[in-house]
N, C-alpha and C positions, 0 to 999 in steps of 0.2 A: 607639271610636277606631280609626282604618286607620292601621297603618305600614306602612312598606317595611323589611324586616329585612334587614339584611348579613350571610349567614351566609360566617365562614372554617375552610372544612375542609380541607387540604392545598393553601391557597390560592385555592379557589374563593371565589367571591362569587354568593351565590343575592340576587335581590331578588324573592322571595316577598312579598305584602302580608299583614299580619296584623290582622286585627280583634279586637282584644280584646273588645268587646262583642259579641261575636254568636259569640265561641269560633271564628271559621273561619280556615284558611289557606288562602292562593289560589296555587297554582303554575301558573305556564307554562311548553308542551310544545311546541316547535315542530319538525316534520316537514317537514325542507330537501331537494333536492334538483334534479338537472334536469327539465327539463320531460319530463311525462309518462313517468316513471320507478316512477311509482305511490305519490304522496305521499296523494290525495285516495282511491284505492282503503282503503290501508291505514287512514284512518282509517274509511270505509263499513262496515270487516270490523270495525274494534273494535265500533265502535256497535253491530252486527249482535251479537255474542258478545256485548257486557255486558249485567246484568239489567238488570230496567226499575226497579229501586232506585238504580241506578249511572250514568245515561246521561238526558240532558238532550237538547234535539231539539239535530240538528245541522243547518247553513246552508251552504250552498253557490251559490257563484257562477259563472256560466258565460258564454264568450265565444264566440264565433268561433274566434279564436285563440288562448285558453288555458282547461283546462277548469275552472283556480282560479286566479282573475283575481285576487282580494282573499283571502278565507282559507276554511276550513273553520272552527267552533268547535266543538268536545265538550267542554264541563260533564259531568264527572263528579267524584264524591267519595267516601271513608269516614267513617264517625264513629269516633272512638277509643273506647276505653273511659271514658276521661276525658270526653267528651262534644264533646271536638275534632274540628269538621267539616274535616278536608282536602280541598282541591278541586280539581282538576286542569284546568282551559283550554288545550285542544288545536287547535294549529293548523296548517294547510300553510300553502307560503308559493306565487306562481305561481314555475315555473320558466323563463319565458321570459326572452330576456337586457334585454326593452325594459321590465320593471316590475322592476329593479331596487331604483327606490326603494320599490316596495310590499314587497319583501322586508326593505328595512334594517326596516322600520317594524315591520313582524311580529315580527322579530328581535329588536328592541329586549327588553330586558328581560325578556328569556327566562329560566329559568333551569335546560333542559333540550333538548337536541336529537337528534332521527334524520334522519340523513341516507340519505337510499333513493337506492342508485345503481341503474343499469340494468346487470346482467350482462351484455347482447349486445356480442362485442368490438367491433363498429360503433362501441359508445357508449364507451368507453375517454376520449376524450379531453372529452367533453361531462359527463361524472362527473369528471376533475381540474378542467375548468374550471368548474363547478360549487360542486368541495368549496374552491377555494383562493377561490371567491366567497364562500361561506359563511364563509372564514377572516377575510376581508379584512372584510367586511359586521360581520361578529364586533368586529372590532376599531374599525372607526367607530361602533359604538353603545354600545363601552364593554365591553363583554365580555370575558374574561378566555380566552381561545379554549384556553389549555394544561389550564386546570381546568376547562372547561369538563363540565360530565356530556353526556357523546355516548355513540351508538353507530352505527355505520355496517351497514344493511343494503343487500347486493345483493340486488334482488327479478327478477322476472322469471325464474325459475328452471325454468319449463315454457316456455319458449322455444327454439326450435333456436339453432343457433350461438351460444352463451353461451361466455363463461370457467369452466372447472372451478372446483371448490371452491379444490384442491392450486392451481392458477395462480393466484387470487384473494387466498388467503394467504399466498401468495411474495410477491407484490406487496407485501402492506401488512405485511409481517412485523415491521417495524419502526415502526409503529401501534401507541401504546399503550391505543385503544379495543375496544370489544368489537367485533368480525367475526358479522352474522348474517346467515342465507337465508331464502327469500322466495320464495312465489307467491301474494301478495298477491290477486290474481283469485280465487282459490278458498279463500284462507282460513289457508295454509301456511306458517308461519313470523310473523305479523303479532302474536300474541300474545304469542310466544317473544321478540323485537323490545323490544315495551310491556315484560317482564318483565325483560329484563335492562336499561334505560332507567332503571325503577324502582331496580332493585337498584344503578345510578351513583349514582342523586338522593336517597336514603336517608342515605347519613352526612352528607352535608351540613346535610341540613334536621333530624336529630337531631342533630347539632353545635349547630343555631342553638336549635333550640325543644327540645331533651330528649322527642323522638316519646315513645322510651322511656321514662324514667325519669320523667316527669311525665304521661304520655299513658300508658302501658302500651299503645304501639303499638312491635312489634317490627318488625324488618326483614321478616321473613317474613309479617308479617300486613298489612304495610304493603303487598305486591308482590300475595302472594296475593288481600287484600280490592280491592284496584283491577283486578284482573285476571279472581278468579272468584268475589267477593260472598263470600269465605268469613268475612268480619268484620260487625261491626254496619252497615250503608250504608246514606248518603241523598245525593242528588244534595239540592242544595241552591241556593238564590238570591243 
């Protein structure tokens, strides 16, 4: 049998689907930002990092005008020691302003998000008007956007005329998400990104489902085994 579980952990609400018979949970990860700010890189680099135990083929769609039109998907998973398949559904959204509605839809029933801004101060105002999309988009699907599990990466970070670190963190100092960096092109910071993403999405879903204490899946094995295979894994169906 397939549910959708409400998990409330400091007021979030994850709708994870949970299969009892077949032992798996299914989470969705979705990778928001503007257009071409390197949502569809960052996910090419995880695929590329994880084992081939962890990583399921990924799809991509390309336009003329945007290079993810519809979505990216990466299927990946752990096994727990308990025999619980968790499975991760990884998605960008396009960042153009005219598929908006492909982005609510992506969005829908997420229950984790990165937001990839562009560092170049050019782009300043195409990353507010972006993240308050992403806010607003949040809030017409139902999303709880305050407890939402986020992390906010600026990438682009091998780029001339960028914002510093120090001006980066003035800005958002008063953000209570995690702040990370990024050159997504070559591999830098994308991992670091997924891992502290995890480490949001972690109490939540051992609030709902006892990772731990019925799974013997800890935090650390939960970030670790998604990231660098160090736990039992199978990408799964």
């Amino acid at each position: 049998m397939v549910s959708r579980a409400t998990s409330e952990q400091g007021g979030a609400a994850l709708m994870a689907e949970f299969d009892e018979e077949l032992g798996r949970l299914t989470v969705k990860v979705v990778y928001y930002g503007p257009a071409q700010s390197g949502k569809t890189t960052n996910l090419m680099q995880l695929h590329d990092l994880a084992g081939p135990e962890l990583k399921g083929e990924i799809m991509t769609l390309e336009t003329q005008n945007d290079r993810t039109l519809f979505f990216d998907l990466l299927p990946v998973g752990l096994r727990a020691p308990s025999g619980l398949l968790v499975k991760l559904r990884l998605f960008t959204v396009p960042g153009q302003v005219a598929h908006d509605g492909t982005r609510k839809a992506i969005l829908s029933r997420a229950d984790a998000v990165v937001f990839v801004a562009d560092s170049r101060r050019n782009q300043t105002t195409n990353n507010a008007e972006s993240f308050d999309n992403l806010a607003a988009n949040a809030a017409r699907v139902g999303l709880d956007f305050a407890t939402l599990p986020l992390v906010i990466q600026f990438n682009k970070r091998d780029l001339p005329d960028i914002d510093s670190e120090a001006v980066i963190r003035e800005q958002w100092r008063e953000a209570p998400w995690p702040l990370t960096f990024a050159s997504a092109i070559g591999g830098e910071g994308v991992r670091e990104t997924f891992a502290a993403l995890l480490g949001q999405l972690y109490p939540a879903l051992d609030a709902q489902f006892a990772l731990d204490a019925q799974h013997g899946l800890s935090a650390e094995a939960f970030v670790a085994g998604l990231c660098d295979g160090d736990v039992a894994l199978r990408a799964g169906g």
